[in-house]
BALOBA-1460 file (C-alpha; in Angstrom, 3 decimals):
// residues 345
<rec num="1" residu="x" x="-20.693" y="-12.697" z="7.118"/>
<rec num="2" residu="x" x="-20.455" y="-14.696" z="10.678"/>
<rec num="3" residu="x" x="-17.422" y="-17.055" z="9.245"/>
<rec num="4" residu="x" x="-15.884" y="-19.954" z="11.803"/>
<rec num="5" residu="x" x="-11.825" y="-20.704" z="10.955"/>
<rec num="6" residu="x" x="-10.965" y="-23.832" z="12.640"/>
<rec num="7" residu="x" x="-7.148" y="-22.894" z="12.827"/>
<rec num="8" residu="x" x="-6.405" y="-19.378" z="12.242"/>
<rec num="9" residu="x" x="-3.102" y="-18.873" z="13.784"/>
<rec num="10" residu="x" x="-0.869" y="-21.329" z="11.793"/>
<rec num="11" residu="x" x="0.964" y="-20.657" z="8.224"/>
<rec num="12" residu="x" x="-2.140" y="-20.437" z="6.363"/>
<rec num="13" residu="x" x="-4.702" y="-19.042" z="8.033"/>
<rec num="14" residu="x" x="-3.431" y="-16.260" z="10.295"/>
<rec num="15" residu="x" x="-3.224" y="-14.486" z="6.757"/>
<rec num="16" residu="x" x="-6.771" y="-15.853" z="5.552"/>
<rec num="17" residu="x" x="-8.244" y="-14.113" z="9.138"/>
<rec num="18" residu="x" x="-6.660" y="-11.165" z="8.444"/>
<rec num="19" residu="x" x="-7.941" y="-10.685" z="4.947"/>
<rec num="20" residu="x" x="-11.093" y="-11.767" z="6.161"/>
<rec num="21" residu="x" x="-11.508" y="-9.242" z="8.931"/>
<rec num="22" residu="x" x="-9.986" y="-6.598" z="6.824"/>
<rec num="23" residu="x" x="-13.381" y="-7.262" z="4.127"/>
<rec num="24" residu="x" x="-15.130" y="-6.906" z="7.380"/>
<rec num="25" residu="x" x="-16.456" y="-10.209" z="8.223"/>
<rec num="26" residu="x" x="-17.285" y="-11.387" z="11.563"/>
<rec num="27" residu="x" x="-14.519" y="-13.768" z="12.376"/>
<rec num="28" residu="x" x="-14.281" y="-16.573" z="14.888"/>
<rec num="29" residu="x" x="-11.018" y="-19.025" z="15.502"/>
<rec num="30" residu="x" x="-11.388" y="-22.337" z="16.911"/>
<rec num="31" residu="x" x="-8.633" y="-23.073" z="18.145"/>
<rec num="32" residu="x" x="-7.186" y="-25.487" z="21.362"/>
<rec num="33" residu="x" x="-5.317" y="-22.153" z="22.404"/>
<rec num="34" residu="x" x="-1.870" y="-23.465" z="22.463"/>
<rec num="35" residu="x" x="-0.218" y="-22.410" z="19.389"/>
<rec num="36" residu="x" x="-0.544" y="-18.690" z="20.394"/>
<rec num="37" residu="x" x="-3.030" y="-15.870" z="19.382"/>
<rec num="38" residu="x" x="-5.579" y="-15.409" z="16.630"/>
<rec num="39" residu="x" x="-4.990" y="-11.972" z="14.582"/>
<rec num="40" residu="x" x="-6.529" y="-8.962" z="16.781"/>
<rec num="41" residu="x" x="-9.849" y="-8.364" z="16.053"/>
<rec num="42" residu="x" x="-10.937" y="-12.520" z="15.622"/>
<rec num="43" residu="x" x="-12.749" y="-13.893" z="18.616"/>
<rec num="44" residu="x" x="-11.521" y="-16.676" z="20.046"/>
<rec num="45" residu="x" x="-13.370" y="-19.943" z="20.544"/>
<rec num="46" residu="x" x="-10.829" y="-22.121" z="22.871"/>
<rec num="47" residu="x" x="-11.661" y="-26.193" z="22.589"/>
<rec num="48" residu="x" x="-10.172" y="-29.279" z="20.999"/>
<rec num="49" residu="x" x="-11.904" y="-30.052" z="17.765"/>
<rec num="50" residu="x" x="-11.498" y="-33.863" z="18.517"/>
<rec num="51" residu="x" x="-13.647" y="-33.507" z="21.652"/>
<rec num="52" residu="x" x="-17.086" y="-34.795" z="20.047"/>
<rec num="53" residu="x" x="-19.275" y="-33.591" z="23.071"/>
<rec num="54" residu="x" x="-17.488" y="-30.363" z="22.680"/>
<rec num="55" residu="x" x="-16.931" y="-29.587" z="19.618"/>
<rec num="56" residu="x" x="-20.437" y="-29.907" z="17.335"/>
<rec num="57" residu="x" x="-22.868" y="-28.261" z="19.977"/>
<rec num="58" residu="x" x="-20.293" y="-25.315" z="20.863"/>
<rec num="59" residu="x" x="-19.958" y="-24.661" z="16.725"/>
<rec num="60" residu="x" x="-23.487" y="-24.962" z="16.131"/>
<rec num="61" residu="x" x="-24.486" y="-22.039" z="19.050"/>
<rec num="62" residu="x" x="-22.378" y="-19.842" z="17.150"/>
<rec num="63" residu="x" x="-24.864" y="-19.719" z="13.916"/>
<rec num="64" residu="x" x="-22.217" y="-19.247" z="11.192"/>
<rec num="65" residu="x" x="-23.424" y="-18.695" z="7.589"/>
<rec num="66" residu="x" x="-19.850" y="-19.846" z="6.867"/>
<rec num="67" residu="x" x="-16.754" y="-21.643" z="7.833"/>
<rec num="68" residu="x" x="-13.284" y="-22.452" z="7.164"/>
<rec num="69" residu="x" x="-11.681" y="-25.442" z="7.946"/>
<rec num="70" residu="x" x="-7.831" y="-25.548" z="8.209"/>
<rec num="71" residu="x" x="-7.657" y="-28.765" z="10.415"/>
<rec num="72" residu="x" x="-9.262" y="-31.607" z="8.867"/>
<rec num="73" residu="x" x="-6.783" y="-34.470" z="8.450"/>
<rec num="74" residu="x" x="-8.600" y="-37.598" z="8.569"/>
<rec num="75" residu="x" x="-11.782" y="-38.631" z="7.923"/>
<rec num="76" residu="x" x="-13.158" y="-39.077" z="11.651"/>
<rec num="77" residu="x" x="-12.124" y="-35.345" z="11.995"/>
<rec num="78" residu="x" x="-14.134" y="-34.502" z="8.518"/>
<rec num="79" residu="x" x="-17.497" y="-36.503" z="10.219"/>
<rec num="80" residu="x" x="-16.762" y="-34.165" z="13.392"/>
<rec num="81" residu="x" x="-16.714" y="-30.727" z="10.660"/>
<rec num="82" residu="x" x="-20.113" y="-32.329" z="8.665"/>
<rec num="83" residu="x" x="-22.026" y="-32.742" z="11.753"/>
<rec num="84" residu="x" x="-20.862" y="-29.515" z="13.397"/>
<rec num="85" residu="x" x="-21.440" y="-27.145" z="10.366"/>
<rec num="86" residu="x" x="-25.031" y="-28.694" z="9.039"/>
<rec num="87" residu="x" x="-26.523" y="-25.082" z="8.788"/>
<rec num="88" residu="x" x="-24.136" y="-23.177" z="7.622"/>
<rec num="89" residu="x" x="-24.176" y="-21.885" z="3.904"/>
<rec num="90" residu="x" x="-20.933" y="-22.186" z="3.011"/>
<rec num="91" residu="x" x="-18.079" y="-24.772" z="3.775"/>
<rec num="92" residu="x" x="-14.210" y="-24.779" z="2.582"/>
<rec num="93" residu="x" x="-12.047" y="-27.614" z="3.394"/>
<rec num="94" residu="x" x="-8.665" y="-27.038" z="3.009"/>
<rec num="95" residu="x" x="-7.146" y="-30.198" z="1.217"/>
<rec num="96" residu="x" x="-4.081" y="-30.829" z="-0.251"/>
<rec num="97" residu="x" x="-2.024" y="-31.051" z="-4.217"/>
<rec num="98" residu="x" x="-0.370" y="-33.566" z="-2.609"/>
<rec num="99" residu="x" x="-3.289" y="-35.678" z="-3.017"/>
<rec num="100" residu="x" x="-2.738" y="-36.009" z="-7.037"/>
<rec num="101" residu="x" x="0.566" y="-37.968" z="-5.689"/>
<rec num="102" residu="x" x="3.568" y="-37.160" z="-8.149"/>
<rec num="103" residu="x" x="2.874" y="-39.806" z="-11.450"/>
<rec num="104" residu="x" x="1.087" y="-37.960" z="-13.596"/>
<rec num="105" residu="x" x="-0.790" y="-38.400" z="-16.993"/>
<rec num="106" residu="x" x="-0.145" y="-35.233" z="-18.273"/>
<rec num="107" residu="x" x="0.859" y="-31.369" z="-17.359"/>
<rec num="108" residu="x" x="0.131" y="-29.100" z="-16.169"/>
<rec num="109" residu="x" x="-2.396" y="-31.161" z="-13.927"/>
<rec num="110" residu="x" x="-5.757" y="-29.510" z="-13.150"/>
<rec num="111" residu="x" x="-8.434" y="-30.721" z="-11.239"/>
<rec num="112" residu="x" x="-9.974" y="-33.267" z="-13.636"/>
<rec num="113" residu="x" x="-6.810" y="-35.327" z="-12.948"/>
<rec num="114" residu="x" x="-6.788" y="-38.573" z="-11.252"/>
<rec num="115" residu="x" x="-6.127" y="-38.871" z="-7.163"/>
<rec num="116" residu="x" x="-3.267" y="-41.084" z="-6.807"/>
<rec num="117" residu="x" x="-1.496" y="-40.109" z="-3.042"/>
<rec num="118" residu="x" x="1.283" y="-41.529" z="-2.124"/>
<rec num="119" residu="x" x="2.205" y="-40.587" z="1.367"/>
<rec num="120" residu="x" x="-0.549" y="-41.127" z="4.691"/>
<rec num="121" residu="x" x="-0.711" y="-37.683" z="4.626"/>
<rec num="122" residu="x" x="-2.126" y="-37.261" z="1.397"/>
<rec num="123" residu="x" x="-4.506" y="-40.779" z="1.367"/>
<rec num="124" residu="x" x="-6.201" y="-39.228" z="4.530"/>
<rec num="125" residu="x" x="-6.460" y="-35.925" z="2.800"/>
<rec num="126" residu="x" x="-8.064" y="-37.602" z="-0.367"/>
<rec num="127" residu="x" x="-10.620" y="-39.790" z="1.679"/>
<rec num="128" residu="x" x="-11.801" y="-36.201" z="3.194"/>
<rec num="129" residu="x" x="-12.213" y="-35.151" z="0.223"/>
<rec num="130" residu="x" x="-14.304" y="-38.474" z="-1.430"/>
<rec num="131" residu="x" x="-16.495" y="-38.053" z="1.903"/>
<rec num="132" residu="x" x="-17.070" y="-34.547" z="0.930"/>
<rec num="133" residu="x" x="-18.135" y="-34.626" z="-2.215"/>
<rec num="134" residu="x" x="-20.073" y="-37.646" z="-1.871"/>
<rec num="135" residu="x" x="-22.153" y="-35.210" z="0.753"/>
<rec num="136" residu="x" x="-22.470" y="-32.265" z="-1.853"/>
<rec num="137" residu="x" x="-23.553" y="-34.868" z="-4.213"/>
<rec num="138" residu="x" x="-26.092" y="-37.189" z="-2.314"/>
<rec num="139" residu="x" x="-27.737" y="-34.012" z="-0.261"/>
<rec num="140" residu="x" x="-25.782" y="-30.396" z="-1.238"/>
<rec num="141" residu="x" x="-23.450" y="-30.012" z="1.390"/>
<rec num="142" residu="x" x="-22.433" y="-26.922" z="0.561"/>
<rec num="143" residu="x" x="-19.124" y="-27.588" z="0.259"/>
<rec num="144" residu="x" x="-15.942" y="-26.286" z="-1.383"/>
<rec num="145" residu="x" x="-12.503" y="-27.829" z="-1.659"/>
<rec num="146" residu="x" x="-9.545" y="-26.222" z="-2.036"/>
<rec num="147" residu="x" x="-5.813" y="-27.933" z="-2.899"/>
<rec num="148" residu="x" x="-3.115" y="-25.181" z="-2.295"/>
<rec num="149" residu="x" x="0.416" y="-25.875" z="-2.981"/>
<rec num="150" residu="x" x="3.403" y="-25.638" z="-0.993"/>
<rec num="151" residu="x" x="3.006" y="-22.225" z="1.250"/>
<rec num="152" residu="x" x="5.222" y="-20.034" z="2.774"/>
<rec num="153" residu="x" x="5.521" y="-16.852" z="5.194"/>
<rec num="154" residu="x" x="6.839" y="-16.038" z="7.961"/>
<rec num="155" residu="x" x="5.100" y="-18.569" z="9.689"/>
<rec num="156" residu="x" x="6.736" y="-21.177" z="7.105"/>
<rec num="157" residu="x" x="9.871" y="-21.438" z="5.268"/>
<rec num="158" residu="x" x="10.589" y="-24.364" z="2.993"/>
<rec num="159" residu="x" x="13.586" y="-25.551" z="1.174"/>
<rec num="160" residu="x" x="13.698" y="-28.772" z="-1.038"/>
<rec num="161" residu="x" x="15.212" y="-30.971" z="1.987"/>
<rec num="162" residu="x" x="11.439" y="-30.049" z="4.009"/>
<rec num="163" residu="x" x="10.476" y="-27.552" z="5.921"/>
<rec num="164" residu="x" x="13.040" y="-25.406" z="8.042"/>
<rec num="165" residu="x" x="14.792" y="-22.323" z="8.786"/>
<rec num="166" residu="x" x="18.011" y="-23.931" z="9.617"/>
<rec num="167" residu="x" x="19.387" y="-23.485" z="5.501"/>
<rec num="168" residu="x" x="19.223" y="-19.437" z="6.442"/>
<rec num="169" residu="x" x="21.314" y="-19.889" z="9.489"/>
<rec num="170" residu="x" x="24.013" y="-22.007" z="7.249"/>
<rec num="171" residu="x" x="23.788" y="-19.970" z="4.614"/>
<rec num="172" residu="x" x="24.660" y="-17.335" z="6.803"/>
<rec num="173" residu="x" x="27.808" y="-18.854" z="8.431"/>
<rec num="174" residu="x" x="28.831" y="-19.438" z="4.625"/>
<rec num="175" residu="x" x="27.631" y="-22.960" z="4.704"/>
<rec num="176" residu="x" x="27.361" y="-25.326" z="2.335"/>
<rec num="177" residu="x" x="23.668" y="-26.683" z="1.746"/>
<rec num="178" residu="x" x="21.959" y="-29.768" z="0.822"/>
<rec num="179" residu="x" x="20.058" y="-29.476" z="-2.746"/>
<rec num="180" residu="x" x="18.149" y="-33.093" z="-3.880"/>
<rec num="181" residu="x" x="19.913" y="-34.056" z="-7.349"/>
<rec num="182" residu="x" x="20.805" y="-30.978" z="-9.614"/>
<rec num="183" residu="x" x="18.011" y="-29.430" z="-7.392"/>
<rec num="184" residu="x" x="15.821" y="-28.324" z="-10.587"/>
<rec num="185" residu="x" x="12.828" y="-30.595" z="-9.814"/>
<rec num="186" residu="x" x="10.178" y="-27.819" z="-10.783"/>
<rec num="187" residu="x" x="7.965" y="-26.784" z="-7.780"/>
<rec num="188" residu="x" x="5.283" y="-24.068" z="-6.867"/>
<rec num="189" residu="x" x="5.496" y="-21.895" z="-3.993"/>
<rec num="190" residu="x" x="2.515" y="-19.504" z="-2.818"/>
<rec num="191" residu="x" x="3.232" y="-16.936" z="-0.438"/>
<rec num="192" residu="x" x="0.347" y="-16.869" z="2.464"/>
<rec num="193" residu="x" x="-0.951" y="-13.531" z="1.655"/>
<rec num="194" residu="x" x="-1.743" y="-14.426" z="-1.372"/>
<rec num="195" residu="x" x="-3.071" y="-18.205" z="-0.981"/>
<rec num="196" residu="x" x="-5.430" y="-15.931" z="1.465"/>
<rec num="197" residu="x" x="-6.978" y="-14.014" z="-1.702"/>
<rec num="198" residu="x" x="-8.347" y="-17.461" z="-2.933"/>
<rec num="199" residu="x" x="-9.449" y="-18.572" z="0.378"/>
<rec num="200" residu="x" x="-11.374" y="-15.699" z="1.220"/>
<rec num="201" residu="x" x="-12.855" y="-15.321" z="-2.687"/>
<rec num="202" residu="x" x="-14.146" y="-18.530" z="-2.741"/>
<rec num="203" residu="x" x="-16.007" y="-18.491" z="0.457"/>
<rec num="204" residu="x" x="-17.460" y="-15.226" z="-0.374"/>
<rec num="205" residu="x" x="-18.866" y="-16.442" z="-3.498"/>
<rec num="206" residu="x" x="-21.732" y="-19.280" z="-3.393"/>
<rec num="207" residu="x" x="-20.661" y="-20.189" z="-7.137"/>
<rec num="208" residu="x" x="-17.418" y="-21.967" z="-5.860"/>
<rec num="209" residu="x" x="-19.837" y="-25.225" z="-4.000"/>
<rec num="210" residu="x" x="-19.207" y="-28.495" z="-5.040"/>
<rec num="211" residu="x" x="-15.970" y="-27.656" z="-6.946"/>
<rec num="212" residu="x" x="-12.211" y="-28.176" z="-6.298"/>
<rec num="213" residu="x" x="-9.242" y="-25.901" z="-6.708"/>
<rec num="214" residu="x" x="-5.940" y="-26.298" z="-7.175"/>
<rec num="215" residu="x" x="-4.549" y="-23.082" z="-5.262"/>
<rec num="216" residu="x" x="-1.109" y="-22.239" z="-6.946"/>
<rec num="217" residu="x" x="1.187" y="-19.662" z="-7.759"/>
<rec num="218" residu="x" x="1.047" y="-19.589" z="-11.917"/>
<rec num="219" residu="x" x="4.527" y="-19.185" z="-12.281"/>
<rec num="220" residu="x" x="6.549" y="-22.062" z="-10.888"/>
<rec num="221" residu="x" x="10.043" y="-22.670" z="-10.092"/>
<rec num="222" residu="x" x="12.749" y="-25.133" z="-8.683"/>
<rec num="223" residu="x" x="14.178" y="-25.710" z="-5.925"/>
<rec num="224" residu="x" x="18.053" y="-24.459" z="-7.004"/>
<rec num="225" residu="x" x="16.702" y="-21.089" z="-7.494"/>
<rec num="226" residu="x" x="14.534" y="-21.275" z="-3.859"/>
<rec num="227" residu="x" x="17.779" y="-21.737" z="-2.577"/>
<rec num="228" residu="x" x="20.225" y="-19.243" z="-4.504"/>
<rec num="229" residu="x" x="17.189" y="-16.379" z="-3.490"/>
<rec num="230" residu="x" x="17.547" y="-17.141" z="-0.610"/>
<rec num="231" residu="x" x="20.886" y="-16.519" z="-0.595"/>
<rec num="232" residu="x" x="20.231" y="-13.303" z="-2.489"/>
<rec num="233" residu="x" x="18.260" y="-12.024" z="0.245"/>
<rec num="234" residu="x" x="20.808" y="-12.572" z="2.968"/>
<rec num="235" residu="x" x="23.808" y="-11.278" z="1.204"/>
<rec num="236" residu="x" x="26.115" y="-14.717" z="0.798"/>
<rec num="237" residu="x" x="26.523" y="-16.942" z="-1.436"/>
<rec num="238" residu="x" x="27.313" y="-21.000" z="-0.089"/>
<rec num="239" residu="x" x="27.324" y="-23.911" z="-2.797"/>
<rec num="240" residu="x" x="24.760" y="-26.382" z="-3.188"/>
<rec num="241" residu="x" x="25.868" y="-29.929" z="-2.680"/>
<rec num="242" residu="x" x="23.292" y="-32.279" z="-4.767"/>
<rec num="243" residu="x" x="22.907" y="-35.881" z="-3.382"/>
<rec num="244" residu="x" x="19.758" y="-38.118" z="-4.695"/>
<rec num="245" residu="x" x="16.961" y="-38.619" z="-3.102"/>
<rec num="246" residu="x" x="17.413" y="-42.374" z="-2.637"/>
<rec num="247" residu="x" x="20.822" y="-41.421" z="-1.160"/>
<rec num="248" residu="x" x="18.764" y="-39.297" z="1.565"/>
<rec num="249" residu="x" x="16.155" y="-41.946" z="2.254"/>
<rec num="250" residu="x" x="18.649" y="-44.820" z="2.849"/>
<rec num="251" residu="x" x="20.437" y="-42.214" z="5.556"/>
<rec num="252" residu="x" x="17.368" y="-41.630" z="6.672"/>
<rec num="253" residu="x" x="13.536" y="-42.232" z="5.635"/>
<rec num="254" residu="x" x="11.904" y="-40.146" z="7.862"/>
<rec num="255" residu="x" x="13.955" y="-37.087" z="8.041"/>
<rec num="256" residu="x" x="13.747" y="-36.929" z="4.178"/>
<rec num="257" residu="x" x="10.222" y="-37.858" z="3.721"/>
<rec num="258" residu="x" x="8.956" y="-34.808" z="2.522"/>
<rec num="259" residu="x" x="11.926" y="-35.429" z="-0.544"/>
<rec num="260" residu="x" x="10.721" y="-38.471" z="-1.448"/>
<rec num="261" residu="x" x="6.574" y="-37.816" z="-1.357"/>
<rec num="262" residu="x" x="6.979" y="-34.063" z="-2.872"/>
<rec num="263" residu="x" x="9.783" y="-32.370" z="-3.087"/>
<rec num="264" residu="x" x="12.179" y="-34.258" z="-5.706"/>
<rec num="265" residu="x" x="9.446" y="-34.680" z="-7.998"/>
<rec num="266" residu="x" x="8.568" y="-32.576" z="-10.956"/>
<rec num="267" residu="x" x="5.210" y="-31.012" z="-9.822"/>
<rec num="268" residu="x" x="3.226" y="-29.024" z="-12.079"/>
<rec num="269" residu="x" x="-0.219" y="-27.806" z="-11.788"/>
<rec num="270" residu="x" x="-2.827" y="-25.694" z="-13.466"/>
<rec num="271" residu="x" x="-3.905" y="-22.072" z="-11.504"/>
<rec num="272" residu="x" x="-6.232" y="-21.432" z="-14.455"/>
<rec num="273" residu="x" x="-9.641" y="-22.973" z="-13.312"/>
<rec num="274" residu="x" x="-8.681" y="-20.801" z="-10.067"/>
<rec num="275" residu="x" x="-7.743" y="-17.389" z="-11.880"/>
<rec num="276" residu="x" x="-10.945" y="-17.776" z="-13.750"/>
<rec num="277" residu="x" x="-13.719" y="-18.551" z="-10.853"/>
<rec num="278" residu="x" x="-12.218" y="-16.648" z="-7.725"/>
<rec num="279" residu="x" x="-11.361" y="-13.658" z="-9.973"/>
<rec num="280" residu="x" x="-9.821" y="-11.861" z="-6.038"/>
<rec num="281" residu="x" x="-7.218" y="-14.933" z="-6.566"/>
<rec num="282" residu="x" x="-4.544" y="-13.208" z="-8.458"/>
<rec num="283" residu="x" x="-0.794" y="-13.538" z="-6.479"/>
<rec num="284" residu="x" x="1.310" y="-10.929" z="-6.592"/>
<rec num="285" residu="x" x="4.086" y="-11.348" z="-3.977"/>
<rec num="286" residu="x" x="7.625" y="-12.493" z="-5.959"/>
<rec num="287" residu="x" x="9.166" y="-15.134" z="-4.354"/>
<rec num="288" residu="x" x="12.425" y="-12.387" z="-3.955"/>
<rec num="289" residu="x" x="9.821" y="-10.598" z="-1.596"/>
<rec num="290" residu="x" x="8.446" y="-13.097" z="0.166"/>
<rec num="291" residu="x" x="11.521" y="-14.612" z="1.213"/>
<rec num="292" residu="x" x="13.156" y="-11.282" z="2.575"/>
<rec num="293" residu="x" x="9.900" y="-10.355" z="4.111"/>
<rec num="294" residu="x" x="10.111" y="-13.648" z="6.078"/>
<rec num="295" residu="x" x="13.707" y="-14.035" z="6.481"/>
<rec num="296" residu="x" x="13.559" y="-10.602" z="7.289"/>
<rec num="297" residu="x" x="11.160" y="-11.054" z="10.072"/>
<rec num="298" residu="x" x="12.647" y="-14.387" z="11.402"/>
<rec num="299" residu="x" x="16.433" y="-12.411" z="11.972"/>
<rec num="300" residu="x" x="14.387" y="-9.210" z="13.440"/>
<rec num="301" residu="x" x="12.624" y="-11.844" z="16.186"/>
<rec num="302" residu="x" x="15.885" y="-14.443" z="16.934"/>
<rec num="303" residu="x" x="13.500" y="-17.226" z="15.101"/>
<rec num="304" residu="x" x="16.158" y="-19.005" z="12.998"/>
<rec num="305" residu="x" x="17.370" y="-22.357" z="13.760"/>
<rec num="306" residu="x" x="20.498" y="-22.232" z="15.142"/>
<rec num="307" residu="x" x="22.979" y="-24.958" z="13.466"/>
<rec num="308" residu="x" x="25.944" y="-26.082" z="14.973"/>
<rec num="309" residu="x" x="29.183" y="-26.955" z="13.227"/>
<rec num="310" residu="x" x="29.455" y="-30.572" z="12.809"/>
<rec num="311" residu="x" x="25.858" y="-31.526" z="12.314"/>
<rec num="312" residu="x" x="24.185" y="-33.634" z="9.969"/>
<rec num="313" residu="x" x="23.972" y="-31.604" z="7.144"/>
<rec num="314" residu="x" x="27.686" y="-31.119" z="7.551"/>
<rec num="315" residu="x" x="28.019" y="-34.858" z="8.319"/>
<rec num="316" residu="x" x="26.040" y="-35.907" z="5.014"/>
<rec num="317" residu="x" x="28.064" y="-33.070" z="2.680"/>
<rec num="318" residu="x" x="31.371" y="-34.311" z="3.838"/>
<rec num="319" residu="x" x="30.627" y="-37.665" z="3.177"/>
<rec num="320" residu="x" x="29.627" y="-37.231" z="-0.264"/>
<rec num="321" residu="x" x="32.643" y="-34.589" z="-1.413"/>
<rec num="322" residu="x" x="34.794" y="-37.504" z="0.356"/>
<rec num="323" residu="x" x="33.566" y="-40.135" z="-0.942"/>
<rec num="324" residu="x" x="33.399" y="-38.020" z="-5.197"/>
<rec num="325" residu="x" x="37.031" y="-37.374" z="-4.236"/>
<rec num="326" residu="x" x="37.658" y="-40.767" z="-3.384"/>
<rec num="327" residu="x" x="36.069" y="-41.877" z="-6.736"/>
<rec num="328" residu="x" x="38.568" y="-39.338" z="-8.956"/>
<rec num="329" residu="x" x="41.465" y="-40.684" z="-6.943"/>
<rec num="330" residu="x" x="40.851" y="-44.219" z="-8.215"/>
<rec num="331" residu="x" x="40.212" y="-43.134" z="-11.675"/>
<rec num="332" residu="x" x="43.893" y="-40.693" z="-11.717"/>
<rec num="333" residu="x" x="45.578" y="-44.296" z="-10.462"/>
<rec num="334" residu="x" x="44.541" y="-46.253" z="-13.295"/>
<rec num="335" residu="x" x="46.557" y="-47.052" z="-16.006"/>
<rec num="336" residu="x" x="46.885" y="-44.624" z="-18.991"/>
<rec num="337" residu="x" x="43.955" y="-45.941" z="-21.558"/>
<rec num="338" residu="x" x="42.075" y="-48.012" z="-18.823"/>
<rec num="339" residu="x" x="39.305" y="-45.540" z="-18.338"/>
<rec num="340" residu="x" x="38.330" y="-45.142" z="-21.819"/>
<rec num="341" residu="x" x="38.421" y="-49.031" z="-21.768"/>
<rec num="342" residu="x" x="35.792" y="-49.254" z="-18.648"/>
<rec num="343" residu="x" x="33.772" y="-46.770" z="-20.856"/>
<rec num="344" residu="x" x="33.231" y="-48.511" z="-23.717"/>
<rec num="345" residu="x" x="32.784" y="-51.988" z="-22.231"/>
């Protein structure tokens, strides 16, 4: 097949090309050409996807019979994809679990589950997706949506505090590290190669239009033992220091964003309408080797963060050991008795 990736050098898709040329499609990246190259063996198609006299007429010359798109945020940009894929057979938008928000009615959540978003990122991810299906409804666009979970690869490495590679470097100087609570809020992670198997099965296979997918790894985990592989995988062992989540968002709401939309939240999902309909959608990669494939690859290229000593992290921790220690102090200099009196009042 002829297949257009919009994207196809970020966290995502550079692994979704490379499958795809490897089943030996014809692949094409549109891309604006500034986040570096597509995998060898993609063509490139250089232009900004928000350029409207640009963008439909040089995707329509190209004649796909199918496309994936990895950079559809709002719902001007999903107009832009509708109008510039019209003929070809086959469309996957890449959405979001993020747009199920993080009350649920029950659990695991599948796909039947009510939309209820909660950050802008994930209300301009769900009106993509209304417009969507209210297109494969009204007149059979030919339309699939998928809803991976949090990804990683070397492209990508995530930690319950967001997305960075700076917990590696301190965990590396024997650093203390920032963990949300007791840092067991239950979360899935999907290594890239293999959210690529149910990218590239579904658009091979006409029987995935009109539905939705949550893409997810079927075993989950939480964040405390993200973090203690991790440290596995480099060799030293730092402690977690748990502060709450509302504790992080007073300090600072945008920073910790990420903690208080997804990642202190117990988020559990169903893989099973996936497993069944893109049969090629079957993960494999252990979190153990995806980490020390990417951490291995970061160290090998001089890619981690580098973290100085006094920073915030260190800032943040010392302020909350102080401020326990300050706490137990008090409670030594009461008076024998008046403790269990405070308790019971």
């Amino acid at each position: 097949m002829r297949v257009g990736v919009i994207g196809g050098t970020g966290n995502i898709s550079t692994a979704v090309v490379r499958l795809l040329l490897e089943r030996g499609h014809d692949v094409t990246c549109i891309t604006r050409g500034t986040s570096g190259a597509a995998p060898e063996g993609a063509r490139p198609l250089i232009g900004d996807r928000d350029d409207p006299e640009w963008f439909g007429p040089a995707v329509r010359r190209q004649g796909f019979d199918a496309a994936i798109d990895f950079v559809c945020f709002t719902p001007q940009q999903g107009r832009a994809s509708l109008e510039a894929f019209q003929g070809v057979g086959h469309l996957v938008h890449t959405s979001t679990v993020v747009t199920l928000g993080h009350s649920f009615e029950w659990l695991p959540v599948n796909e039947t589950h009510p939309v209820r978003p909660v950050s802008k990122y994930g209300v301009l991810k769900a009106a993509v997706d209304r417009m969507y299906l209210a297109e494969y409804y009204s007149r059979g666009f030919p339309v699939t949506i998928i809803k991976p979970s949090t990804t990683y690869g070397r492209k990508r490495l995530v930690r319950q505090l967001g997305v960075d590679t700076r917990w590696i470097s301190r965990i590396l100087q024997g650093r203390a590290i920032l963990k949300v609570g007791d840092g067991n809020a239950i979360h899935h992670l999907l290594h890239v190669d293999d959210a690529a198997l149910g990218f590239v099965g579904a658009v091979e296979r006409d029987a995935c239009i009109g539905q939705i997918y949550h893409l997810v790894n079927p075993e989950h985990t939480t964040w405390d033992v993200v973090h203690r592989t991790g440290m596995a995988v480099v060799g030293v062992e730092v402690e977690q220091v748990g502060v709450t989540a509302e504790t992080l968002l007073a300090i600072d709401p945008h920073k910790f964003r990420m903690v208080g939309d997804i990642f202190a939240h117990n988020l559990l999902f169903s893989a099973e309408k996936a497993l069944h309909e893109i049969p090629e959608f079957r993960p494999r990669i252990s979190l153990e080797e995806g980490l020390e494939d990417a951490i291995g690859y970061l160290l090998r290229e001089g890619l981690l963060e580098d973290v100085p000593r006094g920073d915030w992290e260190d800032d943040i921790i010392a302020a909350h050991l102080s401020a326990i220690a300050g706490l137990r102090r008090r409670r030594d200099d009461l008076p024998k008795g008046s403790a269990a009196r405070i308790g019971d009042t």
